[in-house]
C-alpha positions, 0 to 999 in steps of 0.5 A: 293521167296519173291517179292519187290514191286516197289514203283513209285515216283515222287519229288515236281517240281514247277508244280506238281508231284506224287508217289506210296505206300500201307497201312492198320490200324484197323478202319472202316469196309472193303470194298467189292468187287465183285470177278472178278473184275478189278481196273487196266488193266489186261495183253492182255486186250481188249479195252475198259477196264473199272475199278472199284476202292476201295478208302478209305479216312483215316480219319472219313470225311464228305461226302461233303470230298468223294463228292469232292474227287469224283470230282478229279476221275471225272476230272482224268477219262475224262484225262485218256480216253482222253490219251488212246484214249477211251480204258481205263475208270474208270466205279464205284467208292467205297468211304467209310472213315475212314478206316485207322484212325491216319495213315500218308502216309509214313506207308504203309508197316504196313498197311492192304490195301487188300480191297482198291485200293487207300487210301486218306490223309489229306494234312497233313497227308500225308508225302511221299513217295513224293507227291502222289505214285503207289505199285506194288504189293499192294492192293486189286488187285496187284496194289496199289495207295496213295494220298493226298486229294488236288492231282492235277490232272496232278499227279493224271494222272502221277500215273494212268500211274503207276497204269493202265498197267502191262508192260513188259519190263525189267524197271519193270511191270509199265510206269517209272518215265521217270524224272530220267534220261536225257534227257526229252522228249518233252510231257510225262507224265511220265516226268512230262511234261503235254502239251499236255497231253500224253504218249510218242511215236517214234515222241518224245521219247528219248531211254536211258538205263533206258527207252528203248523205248517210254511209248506207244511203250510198251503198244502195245507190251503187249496189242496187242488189243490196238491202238494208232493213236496220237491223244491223245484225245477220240472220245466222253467224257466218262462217269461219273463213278458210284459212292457209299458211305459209311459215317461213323456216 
């Protein structure tokens, strides 16, 4: 039986928002990964779960373009250990561009992006689904993330939220867009509402037929090796990932 992938997205607000999507076009070589290898968390992980991402940038780039996009995962990384609260880290990070040239954003369904767990566009280049986006299933593990490469890091946040967990519960197998219906709960990222920056609980969360319980009540369910103390905030920063290049001439 055919799956449709779930395609989470987020409209432009006046501060930021985000979106889900895949793709693939002849250019560049493929990246490789080891086997085993895991870029989101896979269902009962036991904590810390620690991801190794694929991100292509689409176009031939400079270096110093990977090297910045670097210091967007650098920032989000230190965001989601906080959030999980020192349960989920990025660990490595791959870079190669140039790997789906002439591409725009909105074209994943005639890309190839079984190597790759996030592809990167120019600002330009990139035309939706909304502003930044999460596929299930795509990529090279089931899950699969597009951006552009000036994505704020509150939307990169909110897409990590999509990307990260494979959930249960009958909205789908990712944390929804908790937006799309009122009313909002005060501290979600899943709403879009980032101070402080946290998944909602039972303190603050308001069940509607969309979202039937808060985004860490389902968490817990379907990774009973997790915890959650509201504190929102890790015990010591993270790491940096590792990082490697690899720079199209």
């Amino acid at each position: 039986m055919n799956r449709r992938p779930i395609l989470a997205v987020v409209a432009a607000l006046a501060v930021v928002s985000t979106v889900s999507c895949k793709k693939h076009h002849g250019g560049g070589d493929s990246i490789l990964a080891p086997a085993m290898e895991i870029s989101y968390a896979p269902k009962s992980s036991k904590p810390p779960v620690v991801i190794t991402l694929n991100i292509g940038m689409t176009e031939n780039v400079a270096l110093s373009a990977m090297q910045a996009m670097f210091a967007r995962v650098v920032t989000v990384n230190q965001s989601l250990w906080n959030v999980t609260e020192g349960q989920v880290r990025i660990g490595k990070v791959r870079f190669r561009d140039n790997t789906h040239p002439g591409s725009k954003s909105n074209q994943y369904n005639s890309l190839d992006l079984s190597t790759v767990d996030m592809l990167v566009w120019a600002p330009g280049d990139f035309n939706g689904p909304g502003i930044s986006y999460v596929i299930v299933p795509g990529g090279r593990n089931g899950h699969f993330m597009g951006v552009p490469s000036n994505v704020a890091n509150t939307t990169f946040l909110h897409e990590f939220g999509h990307f990260t967990f494979v959930l249960g519960w009958p909205p789908g197998p990712v944390l929804i867009d908790e937006y799309n219906t009122l009313p909002d709960d005060v501290g979600c990222l899943m709403e879009l509402t980032f101070s402080p920056l946290r998944w909602c609980w039972t303190d603050n969360h308001q069940n509607q037929a969309s979202q039937p319980r808060s985004c860490w009540s389902q968490i817990l369910i379907d990774y009973p090796n997790f915890t959650y103390q509201n504190t929102n905030t890790a015990p010591a920063p993270p790491p940096d990932p590792d990082v490697e290049y690899t720079d199209t001439p």
